[in-house]
ROMIDREN-654806 format. One record per residue (C-alpha): residue number from 0; x, y, z; residue in one letter. Coordinates in steps of 0.5 Angstrom, whole numbers, plus 500, padded with zeros to 3 digits. Each point is the difference from the previous one (the first is absolute). Example, Ala and Ser with C-alpha at 12.3 -4.5 7.8 and 13.67 -1.06 7.14 Angstrom:
     i     x     y     z   aa
     0   525   491   516    A
     1   502   507   498    S
This chain:
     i     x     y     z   aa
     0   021   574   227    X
     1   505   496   504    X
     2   501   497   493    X
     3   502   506   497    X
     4   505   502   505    X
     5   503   494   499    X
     6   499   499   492    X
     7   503   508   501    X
     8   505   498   505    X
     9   499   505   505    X
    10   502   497   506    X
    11   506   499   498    X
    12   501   507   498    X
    13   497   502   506    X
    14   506   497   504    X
    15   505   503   495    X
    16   497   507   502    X
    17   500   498   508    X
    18   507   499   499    X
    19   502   505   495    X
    20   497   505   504    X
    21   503   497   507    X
    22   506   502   497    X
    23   499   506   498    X
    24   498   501   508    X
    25   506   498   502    X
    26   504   504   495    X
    27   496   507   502    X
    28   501   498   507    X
    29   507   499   498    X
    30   501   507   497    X
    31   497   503   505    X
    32   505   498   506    X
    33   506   502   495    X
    34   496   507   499    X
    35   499   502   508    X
    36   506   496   501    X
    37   504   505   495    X
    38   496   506   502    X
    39   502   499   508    X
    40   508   498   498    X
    41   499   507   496    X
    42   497   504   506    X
    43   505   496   505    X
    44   506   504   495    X
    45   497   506   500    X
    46   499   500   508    X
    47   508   499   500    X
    48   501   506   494    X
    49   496   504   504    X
    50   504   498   506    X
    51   507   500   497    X
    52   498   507   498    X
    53   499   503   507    X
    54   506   497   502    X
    55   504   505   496    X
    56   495   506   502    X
    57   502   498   507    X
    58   508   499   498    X
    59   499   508   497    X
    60   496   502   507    X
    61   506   497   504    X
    62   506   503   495    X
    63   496   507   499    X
    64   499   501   508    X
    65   508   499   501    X
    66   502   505   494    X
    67   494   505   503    X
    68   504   498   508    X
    69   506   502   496    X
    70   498   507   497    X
    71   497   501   506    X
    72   507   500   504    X
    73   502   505   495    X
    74   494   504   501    X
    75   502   500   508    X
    76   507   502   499    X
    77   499   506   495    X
    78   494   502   506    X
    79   504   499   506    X
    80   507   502   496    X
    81   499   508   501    X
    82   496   499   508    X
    83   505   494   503    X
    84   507   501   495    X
    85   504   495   495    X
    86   501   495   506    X
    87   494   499   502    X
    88   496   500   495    X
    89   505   495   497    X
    90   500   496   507    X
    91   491   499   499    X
    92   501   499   493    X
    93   504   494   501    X
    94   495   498   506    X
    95   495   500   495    X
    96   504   497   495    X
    97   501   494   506    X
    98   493   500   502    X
    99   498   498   492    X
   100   505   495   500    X
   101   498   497   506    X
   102   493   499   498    X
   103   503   497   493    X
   104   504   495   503    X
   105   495   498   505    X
   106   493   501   497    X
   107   501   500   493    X
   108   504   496   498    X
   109   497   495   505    X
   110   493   501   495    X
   111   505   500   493    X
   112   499   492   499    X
   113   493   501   500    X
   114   501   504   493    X
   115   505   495   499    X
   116   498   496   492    X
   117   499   493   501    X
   118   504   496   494    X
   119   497   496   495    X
   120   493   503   500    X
Protein backbone atom coordinates (compact mmCIF):
# COMPACT_ATOMS: atom_id res chain seq x y z
CA UNK A 1 0.00 0.00 0.00
CA UNK A 2 2.97 2.57 1.08
CA UNK A 3 4.09 1.70 -2.59
CA UNK A 4 1.08 2.70 -4.34
CA UNK A 5 0.89 6.08 -2.43
CA UNK A 6 4.17 6.69 -3.77
CA UNK A 7 4.20 5.17 -7.45
CA UNK A 8 0.82 7.65 -7.10
CA UNK A 9 2.52 10.45 -5.39
CA UNK A 10 0.02 11.17 -2.88
CA UNK A 11 2.17 12.69 -0.50
CA UNK A 12 3.14 15.04 -2.38
CA UNK A 13 -0.34 15.94 -3.41
CA UNK A 14 -1.46 15.63 0.11
CA UNK A 15 1.06 18.59 0.84
CA UNK A 16 -0.23 20.47 -2.12
CA UNK A 17 -3.84 20.18 -0.71
CA UNK A 18 -2.47 21.05 2.86
CA UNK A 19 -1.19 24.32 1.60
CA UNK A 20 -3.90 25.18 -1.11
CA UNK A 21 -6.29 24.80 1.46
CA UNK A 22 -4.29 27.11 3.96
CA UNK A 23 -4.55 29.38 1.85
CA UNK A 24 -7.83 29.37 1.23
CA UNK A 25 -8.28 29.82 4.95
CA UNK A 26 -6.36 32.50 5.25
CA UNK A 27 -8.27 34.27 2.01
CA UNK A 28 -11.67 33.35 3.57
CA UNK A 29 -10.54 34.82 6.88
CA UNK A 30 -9.38 37.72 4.93
CA UNK A 31 -12.73 38.15 3.29
CA UNK A 32 -14.58 38.06 6.23
CA UNK A 33 -12.51 40.92 8.20
CA UNK A 34 -13.21 43.11 5.15
CA UNK A 35 -17.09 42.18 5.41
CA UNK A 36 -17.78 42.88 9.03
CA UNK A 37 -14.96 45.74 8.89
CA UNK A 38 -17.24 47.34 5.95
CA UNK A 39 -20.61 46.49 7.46
CA UNK A 40 -19.41 48.26 10.72
CA UNK A 41 -17.93 51.63 8.83
CA UNK A 42 -21.59 51.52 7.09
CA UNK A 43 -23.29 51.19 10.24
CA UNK A 44 -20.95 54.15 12.03
CA UNK A 45 -22.39 56.15 8.57
CA UNK A 46 -25.53 55.78 8.95
CA UNK A 47 -25.40 56.41 12.92
CA UNK A 48 -23.70 59.99 11.70
CA UNK A 49 -26.81 60.45 9.03
CA UNK A 50 -29.16 59.51 11.65
CA UNK A 51 -27.53 62.16 13.66
CA UNK A 52 -26.90 64.94 11.25
CA UNK A 53 -30.82 64.54 10.47
CA UNK A 54 -31.75 65.07 14.25
CA UNK A 55 -29.69 67.89 14.29
CA UNK A 56 -31.79 69.63 11.80
CA UNK A 57 -35.21 68.49 13.39
CA UNK A 58 -33.76 70.08 16.58
CA UNK A 59 -32.76 73.39 14.14
CA UNK A 60 -36.40 73.48 13.01
CA UNK A 61 -37.65 73.01 16.94
CA UNK A 62 -35.25 75.93 17.80
CA UNK A 63 -36.47 78.35 14.64
CA UNK A 64 -40.52 77.22 15.07
CA UNK A 65 -40.43 77.90 19.07
CA UNK A 66 -39.02 81.69 18.12
CA UNK A 67 -41.68 82.27 15.06
CA UNK A 68 -44.59 80.78 17.02
CA UNK A 69 -43.04 83.46 20.30
CA UNK A 70 -43.22 86.00 17.59
CA UNK A 71 -46.99 85.12 16.49
CA UNK A 72 -47.55 85.00 20.08
CA UNK A 73 -46.49 88.78 20.87
CA UNK A 74 -49.00 89.64 18.01
CA UNK A 75 -51.87 87.53 19.43
CA UNK A 76 -51.13 89.45 22.81
CA UNK A 77 -51.46 92.85 21.21
CA UNK A 78 -54.84 92.36 19.54
CA UNK A 79 -56.09 90.57 22.99
CA UNK A 80 -54.69 93.28 25.18
CA UNK A 81 -55.09 96.34 22.55
CA UNK A 82 -58.98 96.73 23.28
CA UNK A 83 -58.65 96.12 27.28
CA UNK A 84 -55.36 98.21 27.92
CA UNK A 85 -55.12 100.85 24.76
CA UNK A 86 -52.74 101.15 21.87
CA UNK A 87 -49.50 102.04 24.09
CA UNK A 88 -49.54 99.56 26.28
CA UNK A 89 -50.38 96.82 24.22
CA UNK A 90 -47.77 97.93 22.41
CA UNK A 91 -45.17 98.32 25.39
CA UNK A 92 -46.04 94.39 26.15
CA UNK A 93 -45.43 93.33 23.06
CA UNK A 94 -42.14 94.90 22.74
CA UNK A 95 -41.38 93.28 26.04
CA UNK A 96 -42.43 90.05 24.65
CA UNK A 97 -40.49 90.53 21.52
CA UNK A 98 -37.52 91.41 24.14
CA UNK A 99 -37.72 88.66 26.00
CA UNK A 100 -37.49 86.34 22.79
CA UNK A 101 -34.45 87.86 21.88
CA UNK A 102 -33.13 87.51 25.02
CA UNK A 103 -33.58 84.11 25.08
CA UNK A 104 -32.00 83.76 21.45
CA UNK A 105 -28.88 85.51 22.03
CA UNK A 106 -28.51 83.73 25.64
CA UNK A 107 -29.64 80.17 25.24
CA UNK A 108 -30.07 79.59 21.60
CA UNK A 109 -27.28 80.92 19.86
CA UNK A 110 -25.16 79.33 22.72
CA UNK A 111 -26.62 75.89 21.59
CA UNK A 112 -26.26 76.74 17.43
CA UNK A 113 -22.82 75.53 16.75
CA UNK A 114 -24.13 72.16 17.87
CA UNK A 115 -26.18 72.16 14.46
CA UNK A 116 -23.32 73.82 13.05
CA UNK A 117 -21.87 71.17 9.73
CA UNK A 118 -18.38 70.10 10.24
CA UNK A 119 -16.49 70.52 6.80
CA UNK A 120 -15.03 68.12 4.91
CA UNK A 121 -16.90 65.19 6.13
Amino acid sequence: MEQGKKKLRLPDRIDTLKSLLEELDGMSRTLYEEETLKKQEDFSRAQVELAARQEDLSRRQVLLTILFGVFGAFQAMEYLEPKLGFLPALAVTLAIFTLIGLSYKLYIRGKLHLFRRKKGG
